[in-house]
Structure formats: structure tokens, C-alpha cells
C-alpha positions in Angstrom: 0.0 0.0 0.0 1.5 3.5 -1.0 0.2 5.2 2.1 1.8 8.6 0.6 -1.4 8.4 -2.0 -3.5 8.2 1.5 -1.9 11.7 2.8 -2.6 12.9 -0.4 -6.3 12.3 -0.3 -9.7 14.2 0.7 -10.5 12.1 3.0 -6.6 11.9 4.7 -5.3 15.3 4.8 -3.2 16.0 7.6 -3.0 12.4 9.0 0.2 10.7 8.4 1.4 8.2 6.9 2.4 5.9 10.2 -1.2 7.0 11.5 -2.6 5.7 8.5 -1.1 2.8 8.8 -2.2 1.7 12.7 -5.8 3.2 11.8 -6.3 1.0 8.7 -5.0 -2.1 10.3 -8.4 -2.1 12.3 -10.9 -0.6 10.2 -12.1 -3.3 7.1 -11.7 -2.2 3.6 -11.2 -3.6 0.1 -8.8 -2.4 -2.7 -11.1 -2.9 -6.1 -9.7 -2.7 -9.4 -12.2 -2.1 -12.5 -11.3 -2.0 -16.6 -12.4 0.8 -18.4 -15.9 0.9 -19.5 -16.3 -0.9 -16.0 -19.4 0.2 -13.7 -18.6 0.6 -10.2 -21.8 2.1 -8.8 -25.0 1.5 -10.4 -28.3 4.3 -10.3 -30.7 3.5 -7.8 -28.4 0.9 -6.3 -28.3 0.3 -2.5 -25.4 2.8 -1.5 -23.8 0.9 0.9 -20.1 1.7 0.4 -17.8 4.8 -0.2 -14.9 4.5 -2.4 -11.3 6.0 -2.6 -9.5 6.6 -6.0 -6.3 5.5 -5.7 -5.5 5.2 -9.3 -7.5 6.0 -12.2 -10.5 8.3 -12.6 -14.3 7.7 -12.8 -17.3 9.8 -14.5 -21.0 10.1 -12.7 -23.2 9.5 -15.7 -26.8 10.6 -15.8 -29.0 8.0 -18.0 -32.6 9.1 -18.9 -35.3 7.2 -20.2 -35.0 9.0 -23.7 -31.6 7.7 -24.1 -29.5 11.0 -23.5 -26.8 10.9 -21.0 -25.7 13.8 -18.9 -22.4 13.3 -17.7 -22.6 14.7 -14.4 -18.8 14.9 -13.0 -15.6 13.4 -12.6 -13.6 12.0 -10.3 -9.7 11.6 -10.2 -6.8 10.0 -7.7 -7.2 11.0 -4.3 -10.8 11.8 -4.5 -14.3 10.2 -3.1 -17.0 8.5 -4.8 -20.4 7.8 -3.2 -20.1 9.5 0.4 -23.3 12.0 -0.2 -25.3 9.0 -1.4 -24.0 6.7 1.6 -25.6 9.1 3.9 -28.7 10.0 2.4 -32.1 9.1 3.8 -32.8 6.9 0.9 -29.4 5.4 0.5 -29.5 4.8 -3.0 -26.6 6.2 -5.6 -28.1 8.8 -7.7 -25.8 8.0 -11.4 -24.1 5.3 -12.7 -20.1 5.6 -11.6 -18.4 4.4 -14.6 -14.2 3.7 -14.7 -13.4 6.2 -17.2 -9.6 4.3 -17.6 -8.0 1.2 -15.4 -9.0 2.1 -11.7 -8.1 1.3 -8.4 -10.3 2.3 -5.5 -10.1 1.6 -1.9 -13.9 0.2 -0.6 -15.1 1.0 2.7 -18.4 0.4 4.0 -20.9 3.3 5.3 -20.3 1.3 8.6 -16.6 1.8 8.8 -16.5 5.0 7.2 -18.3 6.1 11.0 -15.9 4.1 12.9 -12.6 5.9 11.1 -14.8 9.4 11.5 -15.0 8.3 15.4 -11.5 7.3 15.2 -9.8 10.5 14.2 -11.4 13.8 14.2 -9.7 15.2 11.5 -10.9 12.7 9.5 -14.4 13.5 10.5 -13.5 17.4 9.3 -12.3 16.0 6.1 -15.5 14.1 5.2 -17.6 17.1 6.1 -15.3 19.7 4.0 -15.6 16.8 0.9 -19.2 16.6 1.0 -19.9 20.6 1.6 -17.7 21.0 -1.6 -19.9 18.0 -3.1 -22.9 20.6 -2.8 -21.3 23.7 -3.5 -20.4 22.1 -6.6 -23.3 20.6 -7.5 -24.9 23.9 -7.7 -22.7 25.1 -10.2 -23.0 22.2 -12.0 -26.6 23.1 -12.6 -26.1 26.5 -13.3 -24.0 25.8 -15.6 -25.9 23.1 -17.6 -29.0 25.4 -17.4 -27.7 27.3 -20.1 -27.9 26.1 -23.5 -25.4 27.5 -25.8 -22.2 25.9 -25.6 -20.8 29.3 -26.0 -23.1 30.8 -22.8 -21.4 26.6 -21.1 -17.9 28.1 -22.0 -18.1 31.6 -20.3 -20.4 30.5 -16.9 -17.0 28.0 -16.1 -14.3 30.8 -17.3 -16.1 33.2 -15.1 -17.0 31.1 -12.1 -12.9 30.2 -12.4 -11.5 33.2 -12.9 -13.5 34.7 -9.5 -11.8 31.3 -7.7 -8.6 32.2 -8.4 -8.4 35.8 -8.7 -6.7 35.2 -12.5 -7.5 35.7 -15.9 -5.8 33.0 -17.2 -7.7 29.6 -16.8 -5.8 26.2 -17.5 -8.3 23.7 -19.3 -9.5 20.8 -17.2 -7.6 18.0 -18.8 -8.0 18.0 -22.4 -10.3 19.8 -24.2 -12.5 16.5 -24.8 -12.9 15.7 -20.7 -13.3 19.6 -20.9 -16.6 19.4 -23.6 -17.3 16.4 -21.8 -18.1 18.1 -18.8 -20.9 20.0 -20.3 -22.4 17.9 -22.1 -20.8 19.4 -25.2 -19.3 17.8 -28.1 -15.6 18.4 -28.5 -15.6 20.1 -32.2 -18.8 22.6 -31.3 -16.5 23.6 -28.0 -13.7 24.2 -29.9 -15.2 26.0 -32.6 -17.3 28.5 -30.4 -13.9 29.4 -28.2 -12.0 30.0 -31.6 -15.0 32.2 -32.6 -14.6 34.3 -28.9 -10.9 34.3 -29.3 -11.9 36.2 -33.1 -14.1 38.4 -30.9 -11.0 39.4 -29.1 -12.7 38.0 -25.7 -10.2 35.1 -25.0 -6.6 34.0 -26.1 -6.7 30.5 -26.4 -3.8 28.7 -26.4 -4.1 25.3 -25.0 -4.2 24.3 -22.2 -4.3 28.0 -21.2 -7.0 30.0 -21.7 -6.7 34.3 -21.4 -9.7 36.4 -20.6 -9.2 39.4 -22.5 -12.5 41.3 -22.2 -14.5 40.0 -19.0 -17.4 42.7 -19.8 -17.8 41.0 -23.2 -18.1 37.2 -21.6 -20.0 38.3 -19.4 -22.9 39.6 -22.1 -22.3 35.9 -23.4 -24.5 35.0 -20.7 -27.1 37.5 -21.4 -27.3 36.2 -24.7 
């Protein structure tokens, strides 16, 4: 076990290595591995465990009875799967959670995700910070997939990262197809509406960096 990936990770932060060690000698878990393609949590399943990434990263997928998909997030190393749904009054996972690439993640149960909370406080403050993120982000995901121009898509994330940071340079979220991805976009439409604001003078875009040039102007992309 690299326990230096544990340190690393939302859940961890601040509890070392050696502690890590002792506290996970007594606390059950399982380390999964799935293909890509592979499902991990099913919609509407029972959500009865809470998973790690340790390697690899995973994609919440929205399926509707139309056939459209909304891809709803994605997950990377270090991060949680399935602690919101875990602790729900219904219990049941909302999306599919689907291995975007080989994946290892480190299983716990609901169970012993309380005892590890009772175990170390700071772990407790970790799981609380992960899933007040969880909602903070959720709410810009569906501000942001409320608009429908892949252009309007574009400036709400630019915007919304550019405040974050305090910069008006924003570095693209993996590639640019993860990136379209994201929105529910397809990757040529994206790339031909940011080449069309860089035109505008709005943005330099010079991958994986984008530039705001003209905030006022992205801004009235919303408006639009």
C-alpha cells in the first residue's frame, strides 16, 4: 500500500502516513480494481459503500429514459465516490459511476467510514469539508448546464474560475474532450465556439491555457 497516496487524499489530509497505517490495520476495507468501461456504482443501487480513488478516474453518468446521458462529473486519484449517497435518507446512488480508464479504488463500508470518523477527528472534518464541496459544486453544475449554448457553457465556467482564483488565465480541465465532456458538449462545437470568442477578441486560447481578454464581453455571453 503507498500510504503517501493516503496523505494525499480528501479524506486523509493531515494524517500521516504511520497513523494511517495503525488506523487502517483495524478498520475493514477492500482495494477494487475495474477496466475501463467498468461500472462501479450503479443508479438506484443500494449505497452501501464509499470509495477512494487511488489510481485512475471515474465519471457520474446521468442516464434518462429517452436515451440522453448527462455526464454529471468526474472524479480523479485521491478523491471520493459515493459518500453524499451513503448518507442519504434513501441510500440509494443517484448516477451510474463508470471507470473512465484502469482504476483502483479503496472500498469501505458506510459502517466503517463512522468508525474511522470516530476514530480521528480530523478525518471526520475531512468528510464534512468533501461533501460541503460536493454541494457547492453541484450547484454550479446546474447552473451551468441550465444554459444552453455551448458558447453561454464556456463563459459561466471561465467566469466562475477566474473569480476562484483571482486570474484571468484559466488552464483547461484535462484535455479539451474531458473539458466538452463536462458540459455535455461535443468536443468540435466547443472548440469551434472558443476559436470564434478568441476572433471576438474575448479570449486567447492557447491550449491548455486559456486568457480572458474582455470580461465585460463574456460576461454579455450570458445575457445572450
Amino acid at each position: 500500500m503507498e500510504y503517501s497516496v493516503l496523505e494525499k487524499s480528501v479524506l486523509f489530509t493531515g494524517v500521516s502516513a504511520d497513523e494511517l497505517r495503525e488506523t487502517l490495520t483495524t478498520v475493514p476495507h477492500r482495494i477494487q480494481s475495474y477496466d475501463k468501461g467498468e461500472t462501479i456504482f450503479y443508479s438506484m443501487e443500494e449505497a452501501t459503500r464509499i470509495g477512494l480513488i487511488l489510481d485512475g478516474s471515474v465519471q457520474a453518468q446521468k442516464l434518462f429514459p429517452n436515451g440522453s446521458q448527462i455526464n454529471v462529473s468526474v472524479r480523479k486519484r485521491g478523491e471520493m465516490i459515493g459518500p453524499a449517497a451513503a448518507f442519504a435518507r434513501n441510500q440509494k446512488y443517484p448516477c451510474d459511476i463508470v471507470s473512465l480508464e484502469p482504476s483502483t479504488i479503496m472500498m469501505f463500508s458506510r459502517e466503517d467510514v463512522l468508525r474511522l470518523m470516530q476514530k480521528d477527528i480530523r478525518i471526520m472534518r475531512n468528510f464534512m469539508a468533501e461533501l460541503a464541496t460536493a454541494s457547492y459544486m453541484l450547484q454550479q453544475r446546474l447552473e451551468l448546464l441550465s444554459y444552453s449554448g455551448i458558447a453561454q457553457k464556456a463563459a459561466f465556467y471561465l467566469l466562475i474560475k477566474s473569480r476562484q482564483s483571482g486570474k484571468g488565465e484559466i488552464k483547461i480541465p484535462g484535455s479539451v474532450t474531458s473539458w466538452a465532456m463536462s458540459m455535455n458538449v461535443s468536443r468540435p462545437s466547443l472548440h469551434r465556439e472558443l476559436r470564434k470568442l478568441e476572433a471576438e477578441g474575448v479570449i486567447s486560447y492557447i491550449p491548455p491555457i486559456i486568457k480572458i481578454n474582455d470580461f465585460e464581453a463574456l460576461e454579455e455571453v450570458l445575457g445572450k
